[in-house]
N, C-alpha and C positions, 0 to 999 in steps of 0.2 A: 222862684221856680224850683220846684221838688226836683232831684236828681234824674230820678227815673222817669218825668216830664220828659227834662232836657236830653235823656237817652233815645227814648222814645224821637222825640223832631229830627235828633242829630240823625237817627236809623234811618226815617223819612226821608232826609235831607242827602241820602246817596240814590235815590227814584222813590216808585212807590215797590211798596212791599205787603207781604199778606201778613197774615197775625203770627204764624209760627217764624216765618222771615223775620219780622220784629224782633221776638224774643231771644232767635238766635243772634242780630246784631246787636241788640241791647247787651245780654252774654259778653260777646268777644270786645264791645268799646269798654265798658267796664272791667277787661280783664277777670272775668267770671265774680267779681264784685256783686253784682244786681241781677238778679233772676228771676224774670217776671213769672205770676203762674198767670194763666189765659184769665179768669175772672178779674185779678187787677188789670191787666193788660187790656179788653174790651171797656173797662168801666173807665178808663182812663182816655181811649179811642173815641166812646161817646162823649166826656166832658173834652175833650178838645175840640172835638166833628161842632159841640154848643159854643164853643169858643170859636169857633170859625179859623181854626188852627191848621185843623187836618177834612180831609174830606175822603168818600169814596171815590177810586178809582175805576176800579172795574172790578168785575166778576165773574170765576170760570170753575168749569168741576171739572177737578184732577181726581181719577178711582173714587168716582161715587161722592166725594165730598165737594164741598163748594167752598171755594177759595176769596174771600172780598179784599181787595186789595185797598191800601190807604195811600193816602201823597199829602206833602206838605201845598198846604195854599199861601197864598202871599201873604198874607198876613202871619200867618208860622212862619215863613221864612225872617219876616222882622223879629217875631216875637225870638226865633233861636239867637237870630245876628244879635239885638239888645242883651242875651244872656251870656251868650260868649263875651262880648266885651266885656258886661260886668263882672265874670269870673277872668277875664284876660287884667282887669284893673286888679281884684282884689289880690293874684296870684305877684301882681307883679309890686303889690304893699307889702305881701308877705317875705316876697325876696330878696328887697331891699332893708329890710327888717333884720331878717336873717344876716346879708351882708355884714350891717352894723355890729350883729352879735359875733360875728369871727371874723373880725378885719384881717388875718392872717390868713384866710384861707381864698380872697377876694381876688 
């Protein structure tokens, strides 16, 4: 799974949120790292919505504009838990890696 994927579910994954919500939680989990623009941000919203990942929420107009909100569906909730763990695994090869290389500092 692409970074900005797993940014994107883990945003979902604190409720649902509308698309500028997104990209401001995507922003602040990455530590201003990843900054979605809106065209990646929807193309990515529709191949997950095909993935059956994320779904519509709801829909509301805030000042004229129209707000669609997304949420994680069960199936996204497995797909992030899967991802987490495997970045929880690899993090923790790396750290024991690291260990080895400064036994002094262990």
């Amino acid at each position: 799974m692409r970074e900005p994927t797993f940014l994107i579910l883990t945003a979902l994954a604190g409720g649902p949120r509308h698309g500028y919500g997104i990209v401001q939680d995507v922003t602040a989990l990455s530590a201003q790292r990843v900054s979605l623009l809106p065209g990646t941000l929807y193309a990515a919203l529709d191949r997950l919505h095909a993935q059956g990942l994320v779904a519509p929420d709801r829909e509301e107009t805030v000042d004229g504009r129209l707000r669609r909100y997304y949420r994680l569906t069960p199936d996204g909730v497995r797909a992030l838990d899967a991802e987490t763990a495997r970045l929880r695994q690899l993090a923790s090869a790396a750290e024991t890696r690291l260990r080895a290389l400064r036994p002094g500092l262990a």
